[in-house]
DRENDO-1510 file (C-alpha; in Angstrom, 1 decimal, always signed):
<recs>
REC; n; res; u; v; w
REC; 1; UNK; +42.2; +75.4; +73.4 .
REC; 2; UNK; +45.9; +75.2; +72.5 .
REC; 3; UNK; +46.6; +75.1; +68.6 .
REC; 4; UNK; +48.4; +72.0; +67.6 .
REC; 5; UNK; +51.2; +71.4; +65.3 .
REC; 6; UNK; +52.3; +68.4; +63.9 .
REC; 7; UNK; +55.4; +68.5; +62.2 .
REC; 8; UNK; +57.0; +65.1; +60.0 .
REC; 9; UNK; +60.6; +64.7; +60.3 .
REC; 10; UNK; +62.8; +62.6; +57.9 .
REC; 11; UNK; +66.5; +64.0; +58.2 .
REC; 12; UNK; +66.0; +65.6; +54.4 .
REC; 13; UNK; +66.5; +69.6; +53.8 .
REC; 14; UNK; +62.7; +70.1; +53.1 .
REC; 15; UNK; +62.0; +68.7; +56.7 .
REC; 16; UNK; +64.5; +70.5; +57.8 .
REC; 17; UNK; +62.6; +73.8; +56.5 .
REC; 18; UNK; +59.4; +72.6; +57.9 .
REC; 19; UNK; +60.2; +72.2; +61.5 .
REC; 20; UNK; +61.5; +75.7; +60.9 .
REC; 21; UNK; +57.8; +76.9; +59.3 .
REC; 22; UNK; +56.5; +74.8; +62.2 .
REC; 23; UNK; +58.0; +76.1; +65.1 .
REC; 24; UNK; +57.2; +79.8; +63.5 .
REC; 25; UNK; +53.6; +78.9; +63.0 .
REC; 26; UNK; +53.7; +77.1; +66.7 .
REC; 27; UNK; +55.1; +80.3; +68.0 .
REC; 28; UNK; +52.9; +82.6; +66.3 .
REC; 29; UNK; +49.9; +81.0; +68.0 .
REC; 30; UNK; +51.4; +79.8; +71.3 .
REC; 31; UNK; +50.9; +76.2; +70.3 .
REC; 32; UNK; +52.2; +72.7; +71.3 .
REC; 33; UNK; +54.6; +70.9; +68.8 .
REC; 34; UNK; +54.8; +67.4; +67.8 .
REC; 35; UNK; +57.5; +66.4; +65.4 .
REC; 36; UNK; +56.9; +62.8; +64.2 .
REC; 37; UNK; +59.8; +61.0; +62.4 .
REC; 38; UNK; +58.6; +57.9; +60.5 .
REC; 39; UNK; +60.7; +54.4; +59.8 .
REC; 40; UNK; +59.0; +52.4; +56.6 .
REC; 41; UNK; +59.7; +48.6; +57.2 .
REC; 42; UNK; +61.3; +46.6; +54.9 .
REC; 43; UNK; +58.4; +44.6; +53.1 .
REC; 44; UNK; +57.2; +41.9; +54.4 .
REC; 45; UNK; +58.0; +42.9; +57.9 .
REC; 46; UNK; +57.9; +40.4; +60.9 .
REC; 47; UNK; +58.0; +41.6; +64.8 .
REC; 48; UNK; +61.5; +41.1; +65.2 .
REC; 49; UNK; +62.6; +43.0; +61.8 .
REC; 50; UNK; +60.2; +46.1; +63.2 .
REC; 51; UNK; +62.1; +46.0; +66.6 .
REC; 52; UNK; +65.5; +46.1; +65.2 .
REC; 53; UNK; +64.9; +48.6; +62.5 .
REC; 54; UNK; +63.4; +51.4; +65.3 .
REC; 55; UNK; +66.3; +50.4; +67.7 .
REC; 56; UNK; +68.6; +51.3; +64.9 .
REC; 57; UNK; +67.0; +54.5; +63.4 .
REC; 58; UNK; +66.3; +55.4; +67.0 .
REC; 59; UNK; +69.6; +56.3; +67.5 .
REC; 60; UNK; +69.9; +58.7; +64.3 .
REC; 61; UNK; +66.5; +60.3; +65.6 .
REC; 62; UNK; +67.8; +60.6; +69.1 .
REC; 63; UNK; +70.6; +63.2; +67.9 .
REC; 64; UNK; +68.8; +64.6; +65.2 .
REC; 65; UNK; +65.8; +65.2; +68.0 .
REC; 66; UNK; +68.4; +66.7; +70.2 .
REC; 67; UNK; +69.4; +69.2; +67.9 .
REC; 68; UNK; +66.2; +70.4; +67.0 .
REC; 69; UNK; +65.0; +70.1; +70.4 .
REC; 70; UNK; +67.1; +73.2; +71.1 .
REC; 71; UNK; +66.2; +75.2; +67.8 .
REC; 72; UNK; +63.0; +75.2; +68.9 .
REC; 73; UNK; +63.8; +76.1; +72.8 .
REC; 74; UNK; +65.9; +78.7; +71.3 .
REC; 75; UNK; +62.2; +80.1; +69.7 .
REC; 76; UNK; +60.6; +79.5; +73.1 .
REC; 77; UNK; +58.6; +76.5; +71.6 .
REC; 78; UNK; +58.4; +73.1; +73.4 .
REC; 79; UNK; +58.4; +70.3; +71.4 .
REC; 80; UNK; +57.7; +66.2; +72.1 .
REC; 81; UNK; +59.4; +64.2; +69.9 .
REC; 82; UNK; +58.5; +60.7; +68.8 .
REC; 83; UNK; +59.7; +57.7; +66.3 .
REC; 84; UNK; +57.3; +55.4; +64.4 .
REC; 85; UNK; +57.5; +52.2; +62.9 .
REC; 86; UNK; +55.2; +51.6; +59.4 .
REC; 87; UNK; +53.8; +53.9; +55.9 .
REC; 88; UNK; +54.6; +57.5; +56.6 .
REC; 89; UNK; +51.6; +58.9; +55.8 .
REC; 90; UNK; +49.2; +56.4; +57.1 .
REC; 91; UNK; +51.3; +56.9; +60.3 .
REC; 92; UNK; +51.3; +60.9; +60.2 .
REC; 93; UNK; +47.4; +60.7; +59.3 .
REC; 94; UNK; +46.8; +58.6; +62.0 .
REC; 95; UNK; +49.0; +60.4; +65.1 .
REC; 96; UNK; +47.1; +63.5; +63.6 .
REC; 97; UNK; +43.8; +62.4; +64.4 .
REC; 98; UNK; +45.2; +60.6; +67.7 .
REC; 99; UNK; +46.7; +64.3; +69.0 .
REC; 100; UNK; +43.8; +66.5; +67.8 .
REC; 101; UNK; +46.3; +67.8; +65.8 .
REC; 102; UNK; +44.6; +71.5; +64.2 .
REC; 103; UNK; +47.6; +71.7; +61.3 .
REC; 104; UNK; +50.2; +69.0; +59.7 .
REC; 105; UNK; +53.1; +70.3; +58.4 .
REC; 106; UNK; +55.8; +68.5; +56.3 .
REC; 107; UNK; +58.2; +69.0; +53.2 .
REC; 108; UNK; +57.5; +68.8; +49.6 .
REC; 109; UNK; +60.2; +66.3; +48.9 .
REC; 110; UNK; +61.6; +63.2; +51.2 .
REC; 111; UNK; +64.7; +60.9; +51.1 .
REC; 112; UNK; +63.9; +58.5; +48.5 .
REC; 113; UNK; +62.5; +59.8; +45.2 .
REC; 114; UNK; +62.3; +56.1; +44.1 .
REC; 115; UNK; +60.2; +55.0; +46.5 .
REC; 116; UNK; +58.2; +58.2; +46.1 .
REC; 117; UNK; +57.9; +57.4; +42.2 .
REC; 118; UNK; +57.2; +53.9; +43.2 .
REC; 119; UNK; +54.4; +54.4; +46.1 .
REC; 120; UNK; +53.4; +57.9; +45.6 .
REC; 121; UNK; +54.4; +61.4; +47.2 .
REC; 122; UNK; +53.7; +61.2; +51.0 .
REC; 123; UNK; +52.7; +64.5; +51.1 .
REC; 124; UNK; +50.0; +63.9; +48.3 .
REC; 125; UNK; +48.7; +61.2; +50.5 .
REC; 126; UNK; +48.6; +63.2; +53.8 .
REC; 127; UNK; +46.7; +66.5; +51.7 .
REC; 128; UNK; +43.8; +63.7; +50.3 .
REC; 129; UNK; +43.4; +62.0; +53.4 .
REC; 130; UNK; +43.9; +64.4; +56.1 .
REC; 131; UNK; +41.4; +66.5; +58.4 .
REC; 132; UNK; +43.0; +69.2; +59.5 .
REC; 133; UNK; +45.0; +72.0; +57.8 .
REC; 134; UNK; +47.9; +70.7; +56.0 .
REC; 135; UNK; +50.9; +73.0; +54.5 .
REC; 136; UNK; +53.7; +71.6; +52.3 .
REC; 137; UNK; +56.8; +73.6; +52.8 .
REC; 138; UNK; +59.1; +73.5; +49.6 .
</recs>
């Protein structure tokens, strides 16, 4: 059974560090690597608003997934790469369970410290909720 890693990506310097703790711990047990970046629609959010906001981001995510596409070849670690559309951690909770994902990996603090404030740390919410290991890199 391969040991699988699930790394969320938002473009800050924390996730910056934890794709670096998680192609380190995918490495160190010759795991698979799955870096998830989330986008958070606007509230409410109709189909066409949803489409429009992933096309957009997708862009940003294509280069930054580029770039770390080759740290982590660089490591020997393969890594699939994915966008999502909706909460962050209901989304990283739910492509955890989806990928039999053994250990969730993410940073402490994210873009927006007002939203954090406003709707609660992601992180907390992904450590209360989750079922598999979970390490917050600082």
């Amino acid at each position: 059974m391969t040991y699988q890693v699930l790394c969320a990506y938002d473009g800050s310097p924390s996730a910056d560090k934890a794709f670096d703790f998680s192609v380190a711990l995918t490495q160190a047990f010759q795991g698979e690597l799955h870096v998830l970046a989330v986008v958070q629609p606007p509230e409410p959010a109709g189909d066409v608003e949803t489409e429009a906001l992933l096309e957009s981001w997708q862009d940003r995510f294509d280069e930054d997934f580029e770039r770390l596409s080759a740290r982590a070849a660089a490591s020997g670690v393969k890594a699939a790469f994915e966008a999502s559309v909706g909460h962050p951690a209901e989304q990283i909770l739910f492509h955890a369970d989806h990928l039999h994902i053994d250990h969730i990996v993410l940073g402490h603090r994210g873009k927006n410290a007002f939203k954090r404030w406003l709707m609660g740390s992601v992180s907390q919410r992904v450590i209360s909720y989750a079922t598999s290991l979970v390490t917050v890199v600082r």
